[in-house]
Rosetta silent file (secondary structure, phi, psi, omega in degrees, C-alpha in Angstrom):
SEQUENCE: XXXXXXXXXXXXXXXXXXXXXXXXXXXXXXXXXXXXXXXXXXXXXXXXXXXXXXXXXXXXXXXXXXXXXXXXXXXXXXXXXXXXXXXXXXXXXXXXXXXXXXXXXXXXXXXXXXXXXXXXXXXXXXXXXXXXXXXXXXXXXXXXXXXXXXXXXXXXXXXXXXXXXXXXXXXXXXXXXXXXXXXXXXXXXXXXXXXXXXXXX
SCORE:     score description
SCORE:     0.000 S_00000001
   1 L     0.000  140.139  167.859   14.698  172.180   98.713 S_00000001
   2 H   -28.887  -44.296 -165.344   17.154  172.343  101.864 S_00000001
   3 H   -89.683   45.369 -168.783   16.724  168.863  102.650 S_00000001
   4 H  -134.373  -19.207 -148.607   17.551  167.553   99.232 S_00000001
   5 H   -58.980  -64.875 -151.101   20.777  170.013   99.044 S_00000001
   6 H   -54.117  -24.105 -170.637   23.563  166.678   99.753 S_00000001
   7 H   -69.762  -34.671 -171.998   21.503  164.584   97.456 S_00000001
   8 H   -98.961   -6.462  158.178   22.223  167.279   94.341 S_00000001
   9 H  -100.866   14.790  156.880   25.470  167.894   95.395 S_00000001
  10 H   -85.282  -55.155 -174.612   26.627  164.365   94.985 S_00000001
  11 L   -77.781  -37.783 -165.842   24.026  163.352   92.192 S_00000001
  12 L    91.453  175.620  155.281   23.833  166.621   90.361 S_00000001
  13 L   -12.152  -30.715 -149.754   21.094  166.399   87.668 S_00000001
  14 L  -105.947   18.774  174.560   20.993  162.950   88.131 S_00000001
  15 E  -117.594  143.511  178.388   18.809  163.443   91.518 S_00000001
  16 E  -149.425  135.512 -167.296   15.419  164.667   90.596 S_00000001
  17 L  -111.833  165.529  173.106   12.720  164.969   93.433 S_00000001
  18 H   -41.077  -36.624 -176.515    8.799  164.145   93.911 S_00000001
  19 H  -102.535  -12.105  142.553    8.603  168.602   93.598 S_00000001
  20 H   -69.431  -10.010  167.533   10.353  168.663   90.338 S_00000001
  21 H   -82.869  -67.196  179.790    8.509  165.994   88.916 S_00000001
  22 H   -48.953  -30.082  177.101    4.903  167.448   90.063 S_00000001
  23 H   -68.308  -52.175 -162.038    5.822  170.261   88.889 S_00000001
  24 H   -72.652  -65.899 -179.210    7.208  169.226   85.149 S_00000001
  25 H   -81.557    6.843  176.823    4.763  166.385   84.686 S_00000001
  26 L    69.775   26.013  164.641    1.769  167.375   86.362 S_00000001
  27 L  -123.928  137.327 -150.347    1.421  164.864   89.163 S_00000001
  28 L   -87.745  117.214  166.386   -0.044  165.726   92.557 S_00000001
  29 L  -100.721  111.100 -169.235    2.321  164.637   95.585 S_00000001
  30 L   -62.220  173.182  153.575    0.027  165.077   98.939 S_00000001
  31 L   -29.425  -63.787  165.655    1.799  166.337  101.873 S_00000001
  32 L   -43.027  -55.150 -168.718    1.888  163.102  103.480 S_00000001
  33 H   -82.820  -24.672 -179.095    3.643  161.096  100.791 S_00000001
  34 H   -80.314   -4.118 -165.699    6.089  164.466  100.170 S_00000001
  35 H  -116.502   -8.015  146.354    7.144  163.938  103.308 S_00000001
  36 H   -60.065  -34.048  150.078    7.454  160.300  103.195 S_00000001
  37 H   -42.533  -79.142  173.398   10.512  161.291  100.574 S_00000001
  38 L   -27.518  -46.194 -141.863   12.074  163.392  102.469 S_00000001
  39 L  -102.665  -43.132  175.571   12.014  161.085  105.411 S_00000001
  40 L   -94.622   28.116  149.408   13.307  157.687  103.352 S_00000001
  41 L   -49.478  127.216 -177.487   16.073  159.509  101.424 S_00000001
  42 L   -26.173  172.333  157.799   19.069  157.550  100.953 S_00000001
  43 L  -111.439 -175.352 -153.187   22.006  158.073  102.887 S_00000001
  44 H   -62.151  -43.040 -167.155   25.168  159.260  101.811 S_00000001
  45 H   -70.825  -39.552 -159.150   27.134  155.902  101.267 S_00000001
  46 H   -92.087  -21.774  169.485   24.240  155.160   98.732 S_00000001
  47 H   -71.169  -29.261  168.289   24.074  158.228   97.094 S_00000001
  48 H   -71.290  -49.246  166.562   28.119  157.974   96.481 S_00000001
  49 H   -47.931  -60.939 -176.850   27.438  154.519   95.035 S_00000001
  50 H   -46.138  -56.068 -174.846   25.070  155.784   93.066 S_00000001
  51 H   -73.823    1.559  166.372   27.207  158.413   91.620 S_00000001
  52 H   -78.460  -10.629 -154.088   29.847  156.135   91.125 S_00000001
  53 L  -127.958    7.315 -171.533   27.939  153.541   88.852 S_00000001
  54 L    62.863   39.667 -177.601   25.926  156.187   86.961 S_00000001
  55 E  -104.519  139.168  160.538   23.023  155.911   88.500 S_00000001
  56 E   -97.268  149.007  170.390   20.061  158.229   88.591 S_00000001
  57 E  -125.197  106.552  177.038   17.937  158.697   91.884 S_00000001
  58 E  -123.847  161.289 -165.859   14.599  159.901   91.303 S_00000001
  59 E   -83.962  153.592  178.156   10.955  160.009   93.393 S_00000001
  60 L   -75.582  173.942  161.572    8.364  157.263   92.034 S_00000001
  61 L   -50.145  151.783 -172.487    4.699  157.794   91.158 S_00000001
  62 L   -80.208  -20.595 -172.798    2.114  158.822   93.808 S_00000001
  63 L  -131.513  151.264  154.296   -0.207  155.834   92.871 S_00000001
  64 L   -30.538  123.127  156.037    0.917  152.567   90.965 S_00000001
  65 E   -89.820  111.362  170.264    1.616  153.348   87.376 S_00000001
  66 L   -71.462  154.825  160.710    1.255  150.994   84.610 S_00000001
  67 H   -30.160  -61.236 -178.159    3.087  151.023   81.424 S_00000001
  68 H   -76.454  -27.817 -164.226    0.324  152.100   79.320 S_00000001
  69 H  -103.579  -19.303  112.669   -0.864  154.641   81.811 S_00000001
  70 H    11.203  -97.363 -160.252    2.824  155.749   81.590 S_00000001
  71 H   -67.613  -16.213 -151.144    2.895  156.192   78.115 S_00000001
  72 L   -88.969   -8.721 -172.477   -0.759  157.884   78.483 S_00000001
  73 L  -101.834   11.508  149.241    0.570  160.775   80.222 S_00000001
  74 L  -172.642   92.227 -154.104    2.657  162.025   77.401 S_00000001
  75 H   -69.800  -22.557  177.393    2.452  159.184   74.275 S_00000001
  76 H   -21.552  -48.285 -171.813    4.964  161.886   72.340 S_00000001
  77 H   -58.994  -42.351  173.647    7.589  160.480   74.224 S_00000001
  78 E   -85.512  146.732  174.816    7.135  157.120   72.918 S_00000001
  79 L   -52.005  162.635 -164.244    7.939  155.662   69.447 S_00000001
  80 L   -77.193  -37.832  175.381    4.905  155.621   67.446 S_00000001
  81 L   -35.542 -113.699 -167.601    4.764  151.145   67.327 S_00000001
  82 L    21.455  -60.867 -164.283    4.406  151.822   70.969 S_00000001
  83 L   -75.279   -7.938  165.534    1.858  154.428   71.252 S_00000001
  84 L  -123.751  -19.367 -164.882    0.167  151.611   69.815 S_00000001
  85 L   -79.012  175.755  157.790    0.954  148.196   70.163 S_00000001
  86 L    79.347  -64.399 -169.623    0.394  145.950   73.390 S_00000001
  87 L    -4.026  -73.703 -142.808   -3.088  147.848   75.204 S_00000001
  88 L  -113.072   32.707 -174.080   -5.271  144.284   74.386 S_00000001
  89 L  -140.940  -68.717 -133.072   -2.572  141.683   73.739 S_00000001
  90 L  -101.227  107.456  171.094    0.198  141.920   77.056 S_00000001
  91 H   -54.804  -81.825 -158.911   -0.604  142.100   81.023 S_00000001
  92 H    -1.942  -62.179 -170.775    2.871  143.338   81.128 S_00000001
  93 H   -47.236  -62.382 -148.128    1.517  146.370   79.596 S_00000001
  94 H   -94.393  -52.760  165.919   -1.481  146.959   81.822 S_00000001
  95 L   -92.225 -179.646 -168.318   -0.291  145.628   85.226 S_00000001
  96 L    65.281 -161.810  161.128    2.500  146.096   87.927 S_00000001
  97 L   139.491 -131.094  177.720    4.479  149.480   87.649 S_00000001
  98 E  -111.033  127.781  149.039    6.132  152.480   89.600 S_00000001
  99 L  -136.447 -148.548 -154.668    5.097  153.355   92.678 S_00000001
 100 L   -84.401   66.358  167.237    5.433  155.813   95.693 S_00000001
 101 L  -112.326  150.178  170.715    9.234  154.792   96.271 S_00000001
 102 E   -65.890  146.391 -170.632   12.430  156.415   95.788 S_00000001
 103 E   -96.474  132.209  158.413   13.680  154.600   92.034 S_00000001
 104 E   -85.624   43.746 -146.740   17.576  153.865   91.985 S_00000001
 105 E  -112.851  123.444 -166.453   18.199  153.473   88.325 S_00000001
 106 E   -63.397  163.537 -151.632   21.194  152.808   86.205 S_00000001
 107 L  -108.908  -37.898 -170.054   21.495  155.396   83.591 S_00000001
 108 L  -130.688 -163.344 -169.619   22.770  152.991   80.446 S_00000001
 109 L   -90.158  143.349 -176.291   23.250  148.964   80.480 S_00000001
 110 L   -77.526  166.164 -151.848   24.912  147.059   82.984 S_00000001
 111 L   -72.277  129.659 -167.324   28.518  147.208   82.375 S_00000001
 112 L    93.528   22.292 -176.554   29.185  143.813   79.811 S_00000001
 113 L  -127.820   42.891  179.955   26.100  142.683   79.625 S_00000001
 114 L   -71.662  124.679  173.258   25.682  143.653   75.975 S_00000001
 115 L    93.969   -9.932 -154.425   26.116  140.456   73.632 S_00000001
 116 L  -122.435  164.999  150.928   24.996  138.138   76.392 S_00000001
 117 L   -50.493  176.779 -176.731   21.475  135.608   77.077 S_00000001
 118 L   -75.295  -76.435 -151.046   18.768  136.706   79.751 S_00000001
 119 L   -51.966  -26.336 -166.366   20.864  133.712   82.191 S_00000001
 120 L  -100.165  -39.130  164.759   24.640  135.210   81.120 S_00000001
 121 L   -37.401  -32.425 -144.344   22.936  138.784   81.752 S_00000001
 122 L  -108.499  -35.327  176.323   22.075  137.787   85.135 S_00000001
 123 L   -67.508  -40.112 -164.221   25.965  137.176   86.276 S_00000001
 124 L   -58.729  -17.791 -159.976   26.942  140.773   85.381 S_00000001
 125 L  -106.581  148.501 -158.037   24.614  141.906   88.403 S_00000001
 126 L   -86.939 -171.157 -167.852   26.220  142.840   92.107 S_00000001
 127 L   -92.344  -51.607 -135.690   24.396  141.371   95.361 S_00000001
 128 L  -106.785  -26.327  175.481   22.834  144.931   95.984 S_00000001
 129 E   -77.378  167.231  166.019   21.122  145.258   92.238 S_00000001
 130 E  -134.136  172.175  169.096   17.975  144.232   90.911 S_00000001
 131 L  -104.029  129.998  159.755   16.391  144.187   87.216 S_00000001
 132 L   -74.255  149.908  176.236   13.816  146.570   87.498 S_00000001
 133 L   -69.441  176.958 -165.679   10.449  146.296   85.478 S_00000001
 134 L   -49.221  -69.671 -169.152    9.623  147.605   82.151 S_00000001
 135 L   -41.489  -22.472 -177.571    7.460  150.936   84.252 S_00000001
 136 H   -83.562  -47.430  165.562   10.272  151.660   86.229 S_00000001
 137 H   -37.456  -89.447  172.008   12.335  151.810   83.275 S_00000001
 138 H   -39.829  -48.217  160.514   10.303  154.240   81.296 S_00000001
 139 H   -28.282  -72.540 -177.020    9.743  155.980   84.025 S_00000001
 140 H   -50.145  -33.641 -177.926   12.939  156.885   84.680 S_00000001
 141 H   -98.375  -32.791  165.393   13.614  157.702   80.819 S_00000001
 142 H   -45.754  -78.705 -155.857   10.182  159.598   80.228 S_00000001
 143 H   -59.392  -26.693  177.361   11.023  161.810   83.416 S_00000001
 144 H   -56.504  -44.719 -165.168   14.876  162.469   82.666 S_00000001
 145 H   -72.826  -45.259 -178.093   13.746  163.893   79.281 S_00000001
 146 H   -63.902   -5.898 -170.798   11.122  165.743   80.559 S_00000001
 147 H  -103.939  -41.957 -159.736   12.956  167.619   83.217 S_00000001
 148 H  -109.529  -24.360  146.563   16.149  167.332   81.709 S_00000001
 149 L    98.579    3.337 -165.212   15.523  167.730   77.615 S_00000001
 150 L  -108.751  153.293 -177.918   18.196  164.277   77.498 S_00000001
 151 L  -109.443  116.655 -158.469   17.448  161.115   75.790 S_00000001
 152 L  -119.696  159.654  178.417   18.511  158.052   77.840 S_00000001
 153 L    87.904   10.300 -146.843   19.245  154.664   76.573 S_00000001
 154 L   -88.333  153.288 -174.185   19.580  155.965   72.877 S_00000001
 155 L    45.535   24.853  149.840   20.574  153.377   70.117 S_00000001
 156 L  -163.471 -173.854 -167.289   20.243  150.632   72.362 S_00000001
 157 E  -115.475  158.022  175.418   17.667  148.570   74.546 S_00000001
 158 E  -141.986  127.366  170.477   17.630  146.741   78.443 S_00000001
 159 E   -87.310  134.260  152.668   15.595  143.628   79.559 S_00000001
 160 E   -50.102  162.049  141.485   13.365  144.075   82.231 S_00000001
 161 E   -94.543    9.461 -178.434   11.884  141.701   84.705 S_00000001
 162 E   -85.214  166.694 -166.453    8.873  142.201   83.291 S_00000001
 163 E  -141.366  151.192 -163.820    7.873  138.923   80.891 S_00000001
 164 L   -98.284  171.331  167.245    5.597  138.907   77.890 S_00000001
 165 L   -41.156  -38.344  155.723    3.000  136.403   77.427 S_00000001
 166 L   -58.558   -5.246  161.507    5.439  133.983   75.854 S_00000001
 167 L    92.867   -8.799 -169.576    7.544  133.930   78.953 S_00000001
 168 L   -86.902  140.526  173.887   10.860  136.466   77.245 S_00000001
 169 E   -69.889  155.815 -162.563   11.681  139.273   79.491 S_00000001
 170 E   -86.432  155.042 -177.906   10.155  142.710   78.007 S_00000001
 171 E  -133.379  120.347  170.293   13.222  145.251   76.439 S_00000001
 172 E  -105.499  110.498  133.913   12.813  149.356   77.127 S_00000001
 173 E   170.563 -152.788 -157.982   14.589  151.690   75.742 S_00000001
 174 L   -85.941   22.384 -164.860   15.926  154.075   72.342 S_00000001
 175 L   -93.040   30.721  152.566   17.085  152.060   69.864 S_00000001
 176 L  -121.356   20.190 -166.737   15.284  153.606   66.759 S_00000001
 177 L    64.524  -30.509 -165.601   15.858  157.468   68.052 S_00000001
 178 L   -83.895   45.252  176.187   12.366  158.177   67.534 S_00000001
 179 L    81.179 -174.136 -124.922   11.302  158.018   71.364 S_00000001
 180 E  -105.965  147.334  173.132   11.288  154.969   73.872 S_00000001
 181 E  -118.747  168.824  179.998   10.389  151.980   72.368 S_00000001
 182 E  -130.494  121.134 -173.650    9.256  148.705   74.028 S_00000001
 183 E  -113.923 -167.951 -166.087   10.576  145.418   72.150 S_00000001
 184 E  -147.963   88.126  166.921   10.207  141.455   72.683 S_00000001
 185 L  -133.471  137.926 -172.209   13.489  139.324   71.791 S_00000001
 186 L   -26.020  144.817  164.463   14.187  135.751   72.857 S_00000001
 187 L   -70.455   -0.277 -144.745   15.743  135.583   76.169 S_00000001
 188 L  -102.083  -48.572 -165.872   17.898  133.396   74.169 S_00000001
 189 L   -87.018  153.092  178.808   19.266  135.891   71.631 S_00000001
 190 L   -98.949   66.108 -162.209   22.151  137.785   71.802 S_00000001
 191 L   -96.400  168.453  169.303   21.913  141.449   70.221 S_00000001
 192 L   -88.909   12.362  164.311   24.595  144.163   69.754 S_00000001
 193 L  -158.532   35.664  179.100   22.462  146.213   71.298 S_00000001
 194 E  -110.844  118.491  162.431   19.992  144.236   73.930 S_00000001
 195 E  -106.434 -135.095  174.688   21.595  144.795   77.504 S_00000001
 196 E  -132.415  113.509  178.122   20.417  144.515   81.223 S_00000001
 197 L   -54.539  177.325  154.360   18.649  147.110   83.163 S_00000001
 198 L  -166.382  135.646 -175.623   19.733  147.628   86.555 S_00000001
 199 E  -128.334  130.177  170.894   18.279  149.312   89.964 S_00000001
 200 E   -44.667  148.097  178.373   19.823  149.733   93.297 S_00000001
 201 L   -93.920    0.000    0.000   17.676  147.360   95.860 S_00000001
């Protein structure tokens, strides 16, 4: 749409709006709420940040999403553990999510923080970032692939702010190839392939 044209020539692919989403995935954006988009698009300084840091900017859900109701709207998408695990054991799973906001969301791990604790993880992030939760993650990597046919995060993982019953932040993302998986490792531990999410604020 006209009013979106500065946002895709800055992001490119990596802007995807509330009528390309309804469209792909089959969720109804009323009038009201389409035009609530429109009306908080970023401006211009933030959309250049964004494309400088590799960030995607895409529209949120119309209603609060959960993980699991997430995964429920195409489980394909997800690794098969996934598609099963969690339902009856994790609030994580079941509560919070995406809602009707634009999402600001780094496209890979924040840079360095690969190798590092939850608390050494936590330095790597700018004044202006946040960690976004697990749903905003998968959001953002469900909807690229569906629009865009790309697999994001592949062969590695990013803690969340979301926290599991045991108190360790929740980890989203590709690291067995076989669609997004959602893991549990010590806030403690150190993988070669556990980073840090990150979303513009």
């Amino acid at each position: 749409m006209e009013k979106y044209n500065y946002a895709r020539a800055i992001l490119g692919n990596d802007f995807i709006s509330p009528e390309e989403i309804a469209k792909t995935r089959g969720i109804i954006y009323g009038e009201e709420l389409l035009l609530h988009f429109a009306k908080t698009l970023p401006a211009k300084e933030v959309l250049q940040w964004l494309h400088d840091y590799d960030c995607m900017l895409m529209a949120g859900t119309p209603n609060l999403l959960s993980l699991m109701e997430i995964r429920n709207l195409k489980a394909r998408l997800f690794n098969v553990r996934t598609r099963q695990a969690y339902d009856n054991k994790q609030r994580f799973f079941r509560e919070g999510g995406v809602g009707a906001e634009w999402l600001m969301l780094r496209k890979s791990y924040v840079f360095n923080s690969i190798n590092k604790t939850w608390d050494a993880q936590q330095e790597r992030l700018s004044d202006i970032e946040r960690v976004p939760n697990a749903s905003e993650v998968a959001w953002g990597i469900t909807t690229y692939m569906e629009i865009h046919g790309v697999s994001l995060f592949s062969g590695f993982s990013v803690r969340t702010s979301s926290v599991c019953s045991k108190g360790f932040h929740v980890c989203v993302g590709d690291l067995s190839g076989e669609g997004v998986d959602i893991e549990i490792f010590g806030d403690d531990e150190c993988g070669s392939r556990i980073g840090l999410a990150s979303a513009r604020k």
